[in-house]
C-alpha positions as CSV (number, residue, x, y, z in Angstrom):
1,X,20.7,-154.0,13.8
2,X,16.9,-153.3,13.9
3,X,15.1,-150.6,15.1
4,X,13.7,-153.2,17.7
5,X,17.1,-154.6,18.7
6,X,18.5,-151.1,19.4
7,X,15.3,-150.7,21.9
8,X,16.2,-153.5,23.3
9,X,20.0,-152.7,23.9
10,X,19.5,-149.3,25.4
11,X,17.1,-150.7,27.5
12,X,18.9,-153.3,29.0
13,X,22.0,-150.6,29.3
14,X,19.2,-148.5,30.9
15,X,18.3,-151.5,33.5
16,X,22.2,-152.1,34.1
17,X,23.1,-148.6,34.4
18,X,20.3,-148.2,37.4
19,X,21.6,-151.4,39.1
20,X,24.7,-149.8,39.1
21,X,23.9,-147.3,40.6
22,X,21.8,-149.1,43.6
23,X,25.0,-151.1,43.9
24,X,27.0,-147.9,44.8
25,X,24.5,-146.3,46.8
26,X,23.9,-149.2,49.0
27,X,28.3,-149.6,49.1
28,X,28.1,-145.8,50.4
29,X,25.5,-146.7,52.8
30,X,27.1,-149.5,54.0
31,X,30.7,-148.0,54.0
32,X,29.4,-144.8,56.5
33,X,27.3,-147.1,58.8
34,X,31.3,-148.9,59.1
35,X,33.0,-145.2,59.5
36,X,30.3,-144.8,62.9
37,X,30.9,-146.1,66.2
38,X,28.6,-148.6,67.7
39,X,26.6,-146.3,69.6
40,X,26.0,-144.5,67.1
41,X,25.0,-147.2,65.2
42,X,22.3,-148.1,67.7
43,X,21.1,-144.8,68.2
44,X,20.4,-144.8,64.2
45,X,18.6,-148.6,64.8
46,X,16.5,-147.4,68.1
47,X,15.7,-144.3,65.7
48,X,14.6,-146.1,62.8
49,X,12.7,-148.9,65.2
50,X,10.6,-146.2,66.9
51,X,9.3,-144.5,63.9
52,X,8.4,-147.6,62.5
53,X,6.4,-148.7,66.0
54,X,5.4,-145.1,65.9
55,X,3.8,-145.5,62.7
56,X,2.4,-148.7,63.6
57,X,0.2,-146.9,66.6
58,X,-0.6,-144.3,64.5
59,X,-2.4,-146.4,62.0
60,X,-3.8,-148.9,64.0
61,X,-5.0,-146.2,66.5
62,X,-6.4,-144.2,63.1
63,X,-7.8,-148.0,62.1
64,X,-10.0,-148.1,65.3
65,X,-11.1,-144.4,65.2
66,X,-12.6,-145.7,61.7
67,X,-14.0,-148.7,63.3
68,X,-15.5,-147.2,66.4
69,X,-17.5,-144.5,64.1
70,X,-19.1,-147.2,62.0
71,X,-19.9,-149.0,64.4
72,X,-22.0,-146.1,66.1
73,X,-23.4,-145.4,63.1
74,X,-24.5,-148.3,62.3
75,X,-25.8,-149.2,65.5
76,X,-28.0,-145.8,65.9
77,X,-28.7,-146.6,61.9
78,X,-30.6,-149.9,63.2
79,X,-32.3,-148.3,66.3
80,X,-33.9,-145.7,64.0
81,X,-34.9,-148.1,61.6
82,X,-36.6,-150.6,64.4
83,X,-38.4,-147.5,66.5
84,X,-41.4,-146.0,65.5
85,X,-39.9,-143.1,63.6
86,X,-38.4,-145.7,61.6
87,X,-41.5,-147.5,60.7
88,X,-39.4,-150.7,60.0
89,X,-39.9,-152.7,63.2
90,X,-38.6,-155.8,61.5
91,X,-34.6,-156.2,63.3
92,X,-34.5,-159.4,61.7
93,X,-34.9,-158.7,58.4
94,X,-32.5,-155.9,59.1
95,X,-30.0,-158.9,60.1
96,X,-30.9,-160.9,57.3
97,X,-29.9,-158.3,55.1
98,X,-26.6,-156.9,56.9
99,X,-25.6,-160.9,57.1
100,X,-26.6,-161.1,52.6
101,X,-24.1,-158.0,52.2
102,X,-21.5,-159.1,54.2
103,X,-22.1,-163.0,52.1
104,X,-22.2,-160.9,49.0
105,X,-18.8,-158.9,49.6
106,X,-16.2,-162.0,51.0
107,X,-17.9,-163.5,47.8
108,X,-16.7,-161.2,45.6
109,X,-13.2,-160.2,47.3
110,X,-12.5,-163.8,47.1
111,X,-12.9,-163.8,43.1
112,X,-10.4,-160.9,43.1
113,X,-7.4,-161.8,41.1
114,X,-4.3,-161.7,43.8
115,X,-6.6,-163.2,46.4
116,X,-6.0,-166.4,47.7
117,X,-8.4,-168.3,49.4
118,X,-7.8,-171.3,51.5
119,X,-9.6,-174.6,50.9
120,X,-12.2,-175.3,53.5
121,X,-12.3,-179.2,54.5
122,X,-15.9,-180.9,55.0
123,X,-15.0,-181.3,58.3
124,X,-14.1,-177.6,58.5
125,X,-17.2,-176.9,57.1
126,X,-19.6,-179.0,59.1
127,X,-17.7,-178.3,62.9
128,X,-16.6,-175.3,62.7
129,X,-17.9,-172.8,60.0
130,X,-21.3,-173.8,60.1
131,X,-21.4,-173.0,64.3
132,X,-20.2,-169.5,63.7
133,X,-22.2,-168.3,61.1
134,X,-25.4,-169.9,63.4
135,X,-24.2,-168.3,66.3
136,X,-23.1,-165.1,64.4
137,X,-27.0,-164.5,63.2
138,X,-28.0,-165.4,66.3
139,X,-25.8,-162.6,68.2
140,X,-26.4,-159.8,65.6
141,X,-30.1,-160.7,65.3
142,X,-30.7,-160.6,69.0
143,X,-28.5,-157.1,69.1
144,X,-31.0,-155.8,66.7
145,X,-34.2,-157.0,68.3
146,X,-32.6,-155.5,71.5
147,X,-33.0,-152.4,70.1
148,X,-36.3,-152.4,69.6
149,X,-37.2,-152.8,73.1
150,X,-34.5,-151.1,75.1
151,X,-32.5,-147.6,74.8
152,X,-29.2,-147.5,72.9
153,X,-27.0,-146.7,75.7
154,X,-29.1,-149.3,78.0
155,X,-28.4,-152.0,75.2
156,X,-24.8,-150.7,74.9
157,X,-24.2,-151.0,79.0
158,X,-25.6,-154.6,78.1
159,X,-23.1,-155.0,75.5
160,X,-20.4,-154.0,77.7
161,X,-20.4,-157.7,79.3
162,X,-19.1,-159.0,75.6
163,X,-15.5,-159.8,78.0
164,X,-17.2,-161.8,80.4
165,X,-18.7,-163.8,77.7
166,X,-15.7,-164.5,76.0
167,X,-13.4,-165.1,79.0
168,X,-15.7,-167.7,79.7
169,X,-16.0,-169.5,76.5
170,X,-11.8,-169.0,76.4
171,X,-11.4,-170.8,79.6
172,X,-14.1,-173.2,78.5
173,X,-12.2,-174.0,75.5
174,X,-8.4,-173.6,77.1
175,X,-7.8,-170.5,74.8
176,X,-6.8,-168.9,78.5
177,X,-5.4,-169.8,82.1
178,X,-7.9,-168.7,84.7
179,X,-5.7,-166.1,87.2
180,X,-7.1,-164.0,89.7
181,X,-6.6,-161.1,87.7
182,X,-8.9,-162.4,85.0
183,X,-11.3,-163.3,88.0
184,X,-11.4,-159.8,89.3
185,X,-11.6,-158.3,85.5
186,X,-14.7,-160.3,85.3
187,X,-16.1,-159.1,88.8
188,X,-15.4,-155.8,88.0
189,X,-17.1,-156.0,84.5
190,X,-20.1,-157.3,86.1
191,X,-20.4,-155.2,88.9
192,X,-20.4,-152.4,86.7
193,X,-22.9,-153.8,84.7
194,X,-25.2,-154.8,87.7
195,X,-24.4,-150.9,88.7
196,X,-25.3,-149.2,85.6
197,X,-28.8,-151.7,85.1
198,X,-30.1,-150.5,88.4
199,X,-32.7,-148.2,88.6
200,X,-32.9,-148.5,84.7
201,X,-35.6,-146.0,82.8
202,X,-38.2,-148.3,81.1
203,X,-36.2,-151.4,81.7
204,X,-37.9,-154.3,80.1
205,X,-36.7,-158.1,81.1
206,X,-37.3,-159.6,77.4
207,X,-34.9,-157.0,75.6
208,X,-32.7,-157.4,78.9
209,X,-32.1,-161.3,78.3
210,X,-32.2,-160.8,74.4
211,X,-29.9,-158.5,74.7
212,X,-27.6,-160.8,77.3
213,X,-27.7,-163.9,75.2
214,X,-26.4,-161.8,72.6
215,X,-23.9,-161.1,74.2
216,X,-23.4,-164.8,75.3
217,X,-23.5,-165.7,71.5
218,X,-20.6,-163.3,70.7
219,X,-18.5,-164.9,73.1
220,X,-18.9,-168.1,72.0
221,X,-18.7,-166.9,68.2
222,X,-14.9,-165.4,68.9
223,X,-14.0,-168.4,70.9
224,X,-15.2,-170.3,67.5
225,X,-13.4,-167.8,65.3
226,X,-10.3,-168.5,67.1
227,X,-10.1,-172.4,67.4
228,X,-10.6,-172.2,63.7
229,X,-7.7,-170.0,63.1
230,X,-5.5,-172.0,65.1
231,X,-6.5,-175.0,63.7
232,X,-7.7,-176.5,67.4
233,X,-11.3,-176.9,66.0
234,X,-10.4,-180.6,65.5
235,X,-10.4,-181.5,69.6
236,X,-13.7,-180.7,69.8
237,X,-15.6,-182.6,67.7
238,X,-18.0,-184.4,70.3
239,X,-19.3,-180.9,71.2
């Protein structure tokens, strides 16, 4: 026998012997949950299903901890950039850029090997994809000429109407059932909003109504996102 064949054999013994052993593990595992009673039983499932919803918090709460900073960062990165201390009061070049990036990175992800990426349809394309990335420009570019003419936390109060926006284009599109709870939601989001506006510092109607159809656009861009990712994109083709 070779010196490649006898590899080969203790290798395969190897594999076996650790199969083997899995085999007997998982018999003892299974042999003392059939030795515990059925509560006990449960209490080891309603152990084992907490920790793993446990988990699931903990990293989707750590997730939006992560988002929530970049997103501040970036959006005091663009109001510095836009002011006079800046001395770049182009906000949509800045889009322009930020959208090239973004264009740039799903480009290259998607040539990742162990990516796949599902073929888009002409149809796809031309009702549905092209929409959101017009409306997408749109919202961001508005967001970041905003900026330029109103305070952060001003454009942010603003920005805080994003749920009225896309409650509306939801209900527009039957992605929701209108209920009185969703009315008074609304009514409560915008009578905050009406609140918060009043008596404004420096408050300036052409970054106000940028800075609202924005928001208007980001509505409409989820409602978009969604009816392409359920595949509903397809019932509204006359719009």
């Amino acid at each position: 026998m070779g010196k490649g064949s006898r590899n080969e054999f203790h290798e395969a013994r190897d594999h076996d012997g650790e199969i083997s052993s899995a085999l007997l593990q998982a018999s003892d595992m299974h042999a003392e949950l059939e030795d515990e009673s059925p509560a006990e039983r449960r209490e080891c499932l309603d152990t084992a299903q907490w920790s793993s919803v446990g988990l699931r918090y903990v990293v989707n709460g750590s997730l939006y901890l992560v988002w929530f900073a970049i997103s501040t960062a970036v959006i005091l990165n663009v109001k510095f950039l836009v002011s006079s201390k800046g001395h770049f009061p182009y906000p949509l070049a800045v889009t322009a850029c930020v959208n090239g990036l973004m264009a740039l990175h799903a480009f290259v992800v998607s040539k990742m090997p162990g990516v796949r990426v599902d073929e888009v349809t002409a149809s796809q394309f031309r009702y549905c994809i092209i929409p959101i990335s017009l409306v997408t420009a749109l919202e961001i570019g508005g967001t970041n000429y905003a900026l330029k003419l109103l305070s952060v936390s001003f454009a942010q109060m603003v920005k805080a109407g994003g749920p009225f926006s896309v409650m509306i284009f939801a209900l527009f599109f039957k992605l929701e059932k209108f209920s009185c709870v969703l009315l008074f939601s609304l009514v409560t989001i915008c009578g905050g909003l009406a609140i918060a506006s009043w008596g404004q510092i420096d408050f300036q109607w052409t970054g106000f109504i940028v800075a609202f159809v924005a928001v208007f656009m980001g509505g409409l861009r989820w409602a978009l996102t969604q009816l392409l990712l359920q595949g509903m994109f397809e019932s509204y083709h006359h719009l």
